[in-house]
C-alpha positions as MATLAB code, in Angstrom:
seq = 'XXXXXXXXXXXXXXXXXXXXXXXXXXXXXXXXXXXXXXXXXXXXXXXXXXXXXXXXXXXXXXXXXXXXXXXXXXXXXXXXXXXXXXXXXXXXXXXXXXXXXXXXXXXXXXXXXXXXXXXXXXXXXXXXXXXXXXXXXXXXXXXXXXXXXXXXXXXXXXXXXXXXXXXXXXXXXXXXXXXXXXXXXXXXXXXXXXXXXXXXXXXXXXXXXXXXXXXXXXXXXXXXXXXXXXXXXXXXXXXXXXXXXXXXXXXXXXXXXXXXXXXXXXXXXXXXXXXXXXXXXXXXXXXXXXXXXXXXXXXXXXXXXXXXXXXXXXXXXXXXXXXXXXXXXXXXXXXXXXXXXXXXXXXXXXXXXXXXXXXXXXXXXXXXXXXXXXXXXXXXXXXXXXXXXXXXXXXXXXXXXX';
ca = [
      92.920   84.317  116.824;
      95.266   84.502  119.821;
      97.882   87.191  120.268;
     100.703   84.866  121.459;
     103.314   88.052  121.823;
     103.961   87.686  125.540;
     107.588   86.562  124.453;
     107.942   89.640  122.396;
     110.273   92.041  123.609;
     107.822   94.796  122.378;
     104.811   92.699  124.762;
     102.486   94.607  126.591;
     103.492   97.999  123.858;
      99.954   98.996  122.300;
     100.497  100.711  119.305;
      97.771  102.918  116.965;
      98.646  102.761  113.310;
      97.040  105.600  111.407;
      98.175  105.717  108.078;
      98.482  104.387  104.960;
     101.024  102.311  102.094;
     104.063  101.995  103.137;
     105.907  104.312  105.043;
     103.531  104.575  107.855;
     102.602  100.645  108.150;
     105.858   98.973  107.498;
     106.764  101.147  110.730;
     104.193   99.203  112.530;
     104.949   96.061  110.673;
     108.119   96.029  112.799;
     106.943   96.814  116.293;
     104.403   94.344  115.566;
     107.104   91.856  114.622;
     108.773   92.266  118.157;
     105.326   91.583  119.935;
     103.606   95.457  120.159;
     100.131   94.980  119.512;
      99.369   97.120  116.986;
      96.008   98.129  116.481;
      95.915   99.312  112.353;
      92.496  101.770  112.016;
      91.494  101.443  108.748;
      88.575  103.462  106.102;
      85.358  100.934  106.645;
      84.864  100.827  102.867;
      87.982  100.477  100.922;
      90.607   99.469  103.667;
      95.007  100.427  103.227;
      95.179  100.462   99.685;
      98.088   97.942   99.881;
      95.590   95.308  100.084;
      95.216   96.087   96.778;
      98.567   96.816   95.648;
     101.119   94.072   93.934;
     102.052   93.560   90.218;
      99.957   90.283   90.621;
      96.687   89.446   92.331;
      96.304   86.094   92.929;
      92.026   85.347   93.604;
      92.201   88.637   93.107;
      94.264   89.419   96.772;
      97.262   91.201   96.742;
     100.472   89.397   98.298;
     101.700   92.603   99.710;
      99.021   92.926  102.255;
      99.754   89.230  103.872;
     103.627   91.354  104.422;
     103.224   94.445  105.689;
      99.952   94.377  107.676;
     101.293   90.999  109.849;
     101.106   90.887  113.294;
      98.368   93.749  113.377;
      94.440   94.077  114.338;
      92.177   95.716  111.828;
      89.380   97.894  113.279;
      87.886   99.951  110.700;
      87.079  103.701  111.460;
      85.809  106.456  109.319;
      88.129  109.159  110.724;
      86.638  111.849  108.417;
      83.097  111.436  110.950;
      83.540  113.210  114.410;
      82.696  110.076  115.684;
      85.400  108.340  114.119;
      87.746  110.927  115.441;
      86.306  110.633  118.930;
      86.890  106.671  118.508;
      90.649  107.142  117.467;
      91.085  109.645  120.592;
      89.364  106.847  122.488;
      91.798  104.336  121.594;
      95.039  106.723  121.470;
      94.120  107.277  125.311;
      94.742  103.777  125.842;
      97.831  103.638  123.934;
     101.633  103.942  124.020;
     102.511  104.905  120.980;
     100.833  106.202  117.810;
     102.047  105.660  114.361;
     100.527  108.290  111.583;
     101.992  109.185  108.194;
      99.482  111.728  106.519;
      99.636  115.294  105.391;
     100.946  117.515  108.213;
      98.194  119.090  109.548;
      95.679  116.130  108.817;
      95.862  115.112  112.450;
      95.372  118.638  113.854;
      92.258  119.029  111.537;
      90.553  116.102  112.831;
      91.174  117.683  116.540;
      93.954  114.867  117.005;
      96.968  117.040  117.809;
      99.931  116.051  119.754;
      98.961  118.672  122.705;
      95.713  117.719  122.904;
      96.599  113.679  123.063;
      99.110  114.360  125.421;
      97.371  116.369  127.947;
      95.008  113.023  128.335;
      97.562  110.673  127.516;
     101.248  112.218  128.603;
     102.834  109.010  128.139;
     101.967  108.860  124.680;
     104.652  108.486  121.901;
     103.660  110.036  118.453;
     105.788  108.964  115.456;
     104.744  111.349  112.805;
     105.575  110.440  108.826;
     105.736  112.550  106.394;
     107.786  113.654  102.827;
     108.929  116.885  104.094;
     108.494  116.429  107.918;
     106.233  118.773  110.132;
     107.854  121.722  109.677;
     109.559  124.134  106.785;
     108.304  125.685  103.619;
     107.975  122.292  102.129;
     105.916  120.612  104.613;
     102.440  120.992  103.241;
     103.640  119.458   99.864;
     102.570  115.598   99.268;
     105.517  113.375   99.429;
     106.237  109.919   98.317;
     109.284  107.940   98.215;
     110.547  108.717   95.228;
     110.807  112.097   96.266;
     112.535  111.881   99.177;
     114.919  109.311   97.583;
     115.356  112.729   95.514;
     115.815  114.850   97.314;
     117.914  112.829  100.024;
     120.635  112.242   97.091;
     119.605  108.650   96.041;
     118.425  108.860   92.958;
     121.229  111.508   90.934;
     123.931  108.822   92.241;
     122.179  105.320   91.111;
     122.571  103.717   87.794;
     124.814  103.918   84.496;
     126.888  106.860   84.292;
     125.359  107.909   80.651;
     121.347  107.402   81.522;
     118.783  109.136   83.778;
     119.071  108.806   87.505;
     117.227  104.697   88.599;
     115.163  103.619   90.828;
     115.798  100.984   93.255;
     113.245   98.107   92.920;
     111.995   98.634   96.131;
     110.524  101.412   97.722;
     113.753  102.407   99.550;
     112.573  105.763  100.878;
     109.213  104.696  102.548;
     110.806  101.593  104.434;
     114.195  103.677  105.658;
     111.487  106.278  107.045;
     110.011  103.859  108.394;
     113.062  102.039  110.320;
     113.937  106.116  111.198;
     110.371  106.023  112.587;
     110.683  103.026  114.241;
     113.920  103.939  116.043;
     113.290  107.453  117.506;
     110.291  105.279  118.854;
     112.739  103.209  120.736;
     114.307  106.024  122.029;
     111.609  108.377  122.635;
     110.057  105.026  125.063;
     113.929  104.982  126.288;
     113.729  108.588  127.405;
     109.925  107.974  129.052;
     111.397  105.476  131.392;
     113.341  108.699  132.974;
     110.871  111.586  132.458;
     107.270  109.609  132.482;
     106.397  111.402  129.881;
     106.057  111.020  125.666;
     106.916  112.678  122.752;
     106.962  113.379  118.952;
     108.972  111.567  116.589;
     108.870  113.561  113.473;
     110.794  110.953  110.321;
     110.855  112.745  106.818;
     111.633  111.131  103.792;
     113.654  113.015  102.437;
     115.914  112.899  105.444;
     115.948  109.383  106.546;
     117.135  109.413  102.933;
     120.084  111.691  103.545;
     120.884  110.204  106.776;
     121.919  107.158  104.506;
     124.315  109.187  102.038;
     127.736  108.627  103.814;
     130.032  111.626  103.167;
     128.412  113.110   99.939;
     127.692  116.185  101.274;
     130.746  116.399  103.738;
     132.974  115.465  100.269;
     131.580  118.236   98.498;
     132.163  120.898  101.182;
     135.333  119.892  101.646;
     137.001  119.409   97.894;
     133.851  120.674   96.033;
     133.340  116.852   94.320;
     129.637  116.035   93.481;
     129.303  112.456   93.385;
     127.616  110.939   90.319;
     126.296  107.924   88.778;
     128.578  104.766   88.463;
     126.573  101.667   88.063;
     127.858   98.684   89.325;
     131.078  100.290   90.791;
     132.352  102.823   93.450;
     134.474  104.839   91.868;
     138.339  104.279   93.616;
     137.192  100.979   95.149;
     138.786   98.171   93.569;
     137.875   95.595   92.604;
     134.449   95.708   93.858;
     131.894   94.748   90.847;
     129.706   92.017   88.849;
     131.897   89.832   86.618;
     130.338   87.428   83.956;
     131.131   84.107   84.079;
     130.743   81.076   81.396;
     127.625   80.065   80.588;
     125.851   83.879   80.653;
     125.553   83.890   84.699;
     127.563   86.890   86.727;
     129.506   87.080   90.025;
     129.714   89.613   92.664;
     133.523   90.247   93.809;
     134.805   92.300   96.187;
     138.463   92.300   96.826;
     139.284   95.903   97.187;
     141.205   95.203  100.387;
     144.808   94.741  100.028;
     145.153   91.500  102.003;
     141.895   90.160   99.668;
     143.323   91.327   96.557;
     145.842   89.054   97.394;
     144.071   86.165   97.650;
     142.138   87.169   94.562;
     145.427   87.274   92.796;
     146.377   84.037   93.709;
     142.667   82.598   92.740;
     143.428   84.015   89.127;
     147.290   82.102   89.113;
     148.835   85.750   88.863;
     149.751   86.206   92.860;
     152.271   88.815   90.644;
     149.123   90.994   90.928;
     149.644   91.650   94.473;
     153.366   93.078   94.317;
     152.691   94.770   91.010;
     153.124   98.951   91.516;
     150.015   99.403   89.420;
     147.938   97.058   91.645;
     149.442   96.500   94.764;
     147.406   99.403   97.154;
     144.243  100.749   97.521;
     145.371  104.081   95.622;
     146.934  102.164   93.001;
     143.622   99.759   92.420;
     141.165  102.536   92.113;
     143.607  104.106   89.690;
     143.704  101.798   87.363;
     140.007  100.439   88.132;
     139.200   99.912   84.604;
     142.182   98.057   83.882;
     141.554   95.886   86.584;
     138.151   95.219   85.952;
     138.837   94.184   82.981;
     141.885   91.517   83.476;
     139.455   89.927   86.479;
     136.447   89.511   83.586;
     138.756   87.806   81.506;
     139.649   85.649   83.881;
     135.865   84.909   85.136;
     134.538   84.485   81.665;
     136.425   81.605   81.269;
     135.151   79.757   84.125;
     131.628   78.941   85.417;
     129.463   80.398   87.780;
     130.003   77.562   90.581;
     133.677   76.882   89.546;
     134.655   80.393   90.785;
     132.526   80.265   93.963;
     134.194   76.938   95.104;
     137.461   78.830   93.954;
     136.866   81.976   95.445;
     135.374   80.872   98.735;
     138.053   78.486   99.194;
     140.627   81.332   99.119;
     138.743   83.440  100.893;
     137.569   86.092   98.940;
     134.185   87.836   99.079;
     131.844   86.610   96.697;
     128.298   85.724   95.391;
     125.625   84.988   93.076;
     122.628   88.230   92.916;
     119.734   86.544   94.004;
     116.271   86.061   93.222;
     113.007   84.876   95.001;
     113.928   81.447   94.040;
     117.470   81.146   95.235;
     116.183   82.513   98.338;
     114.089   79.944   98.933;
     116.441   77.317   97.832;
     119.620   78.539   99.753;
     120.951   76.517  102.705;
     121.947   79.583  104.517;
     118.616   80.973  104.124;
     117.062   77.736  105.510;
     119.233   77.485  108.476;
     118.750   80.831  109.515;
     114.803   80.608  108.978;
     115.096   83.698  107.080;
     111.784   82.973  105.219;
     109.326   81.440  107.223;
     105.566   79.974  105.990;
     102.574   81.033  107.807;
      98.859   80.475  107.067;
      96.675   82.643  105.098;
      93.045   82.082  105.599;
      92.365   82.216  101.729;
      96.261   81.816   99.958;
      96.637   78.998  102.434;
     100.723   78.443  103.349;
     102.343   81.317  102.640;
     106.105   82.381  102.627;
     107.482   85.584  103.516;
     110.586   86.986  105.131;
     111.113   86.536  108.835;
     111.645   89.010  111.662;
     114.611   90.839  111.663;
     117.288   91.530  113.154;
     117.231   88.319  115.484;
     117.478   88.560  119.354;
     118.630   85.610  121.262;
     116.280   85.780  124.332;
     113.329   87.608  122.711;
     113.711   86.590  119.273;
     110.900   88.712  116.407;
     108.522   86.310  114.651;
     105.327   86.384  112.308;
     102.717   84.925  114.139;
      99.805   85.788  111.414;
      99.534   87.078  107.936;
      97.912   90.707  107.073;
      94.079   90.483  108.479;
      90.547   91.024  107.015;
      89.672   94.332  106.772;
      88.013   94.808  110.174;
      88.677   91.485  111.539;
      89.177   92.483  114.754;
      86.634   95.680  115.046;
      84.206   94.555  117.725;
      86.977   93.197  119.848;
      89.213   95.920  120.166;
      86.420   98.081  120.878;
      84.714   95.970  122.994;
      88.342   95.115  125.408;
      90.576   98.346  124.754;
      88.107  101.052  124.124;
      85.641   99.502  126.931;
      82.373   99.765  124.411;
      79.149   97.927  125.049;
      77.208   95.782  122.079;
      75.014   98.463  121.763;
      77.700  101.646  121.777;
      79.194   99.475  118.734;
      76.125   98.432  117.196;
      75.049  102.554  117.038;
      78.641  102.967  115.177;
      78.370  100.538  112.834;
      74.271  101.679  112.015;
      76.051  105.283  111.491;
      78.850  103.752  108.944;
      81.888  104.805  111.512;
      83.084  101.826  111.816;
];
């Protein structure tokens, strides 16, 4: 395998992933994306247990491991052996940046601190994962996703208004601590250029979370409102919902601004809408949001699904089907875009999966091969970036380290 990043605008970045799930990898998922070579150390025997992970296993492989371990190099390491921790200090010392999401205090126990990386390495970047962060009285607790999304204020405000607090379908918390991670990496490399020297990114759940949240807590200071639960609405922005349409399908519409509305009005034949007191502004429309729901899913029940798209798209007004893994892949705008691109698996065989994003014009993000073996690329990297001899590895593989 050839690492054909040099176009990357992350080339020549060598990254350390330490970590496991999702969090912690789907941070280096992305600076691999952008052409870092990231080097993922993995447990010798069992491997990130997302190669396991996925509601199906097809020949008994999870499809979640092609995803979010692209683009990287699997050397396995048993970090729990002095000698694996000597290895991983090895290869930090030959790194940019290092990407580790375990319990704070993990890295300090294994004699892997940020001082004492730094003071071999002092251009080293440390982006440091966690549920609670490194510091606080909650920082020794174990945190996953769901609690940050907690915590943060995701949870109390999604869903219907009269059941417990949802979940998104996705892991929401680990991947925006992850793009948190991933950005005070960027700027932490930013800031090297002009001081030559690293430092600690330190991305909690919880708050990567919050820093999502808008102006819940500055409404509640302020008026003493506590935003709740609302399902498929905002509460005062109108219209802006799912409508069904004939035939059992549903449209999205959002015409909550006053020039849309307009045109929405005009879509329904009742461009009286617009000048009407009870509809005609914002105020008005999130007064009366019920109401108003209500006269627009008469109006779409009567029609079809693709009737009121040509309609509505024709007039100008914000609109869609809610997708699923098969419109995606059927959807012109998808294709044009190469928003899901195929790649070879050595064992699945052609593969799709979503492309790099966002996309840069010059130095564009791309997936240039699917989530390795587990150790696949052991002897290499330790024979080219940590500098070991055939008999140095041979004694750390005969000692189960690697």
């Amino acid at each position: 395998m050839t690492d054909s990043a040099a176009e990357g605008p992350l080339s020549g970045l060598r990254v350390i992933e330490m970590g496991t799930l999702i969090a912690g990898p789907f941070c280096g998922q992305i600076l691999g994306d952008f052409g870092a070579e990231v080097i993922k150390l993995e447990d010798p025997k069992s491997g990130d247990p997302m190669r396991q992970w996925g509601r199906s296993l097809p020949q008994g492989l999870s499809p979640w491991w092609p995803v979010i371990g692209r683009n990287k190099k699997s050397v396995t390491v048993d970090l729990r052996k002095a000698e694996g921790q000597a290895l991983a200090r090895t290869l930090i010392g030959k790194a940019d940046v290092v990407v580790e999401n375990f319990r704070p205090g993990t890295f300090e126990k294994w004699g892997l601190s940020y001082e004492s990386l730094a003071a071999e390495n002092p251009r080293l970047v440390m982006a440091r994962v966690s549920g609670f962060g490194q510091t606080g009285p909650y920082s020794q607790r174990a945190g996953y996703g769901l609690i940050g999304e907690a915590m943060g204020g995701l949870r109390h405000v999604t869903g219907e208004p009269d059941r417990p607090p949802a979940r998104a379908g996705i892991s929401i918390g680990d991947s925006l601590a992850a793009m948190h991670a991933v950005m005070g990496i960027m700027m932490a490399l930013h800031a090297r250029e002009r001081t030559g020297r690293g430092q600690v990114i330190d991305a909690a759940l919880y708050e990567s979370v919050l820093a999502v949240m808008e102006n819940l807590v500055t409404e509640y200071d302020l008026t003493g409102y506590v935003r709740e639960r609302s399902g498929s609405i905002l509460p005062g922005i109108a219209p802006s919902n799912v409508y069904p349409c004939a035939g059992g399908e549903m449209i999205l519409i959002g015409g909550n601004g006053d020039t849309v509305f307009a045109r929405l009005a005009e879509a329904m034949g009742r461009p009286e809408l617009a000048t009407d007191e009870r509809y005609a502004t914002h105020a008005a429309r999130g007064a009366r949001q019920g109401e108003l729901d209500a006269l627009i899913a008469d109006w779409t029940s009567q029609r079809t699904l693709t009737d009121l798209l040509a309609l509505l798209e024709a007039k100008g007004v914000p609109c869609g089907r809610i997708y699923r893994a098969p419109d995606m892949l059927e959807d012109p705008q998808f294709q044009a875009r190469e928003a899901i691109v195929t790649t070879d698996h050595p064992v699945f065989g052609p593969i799709k999966m979503q492309n790099a994003f966002p996309k840069l014009s010059a130095t564009p993000g791309r997936v240039r091969w699917p989530g390795p073996a587990l150790g696949e690329h052991t002897e290499a990297v330790l024979r080219e970036v940590a500098g070991m001899s055939p008999a140095e590895i041979e004694a750390l593989r005969a000692k189960a380290v690697i």
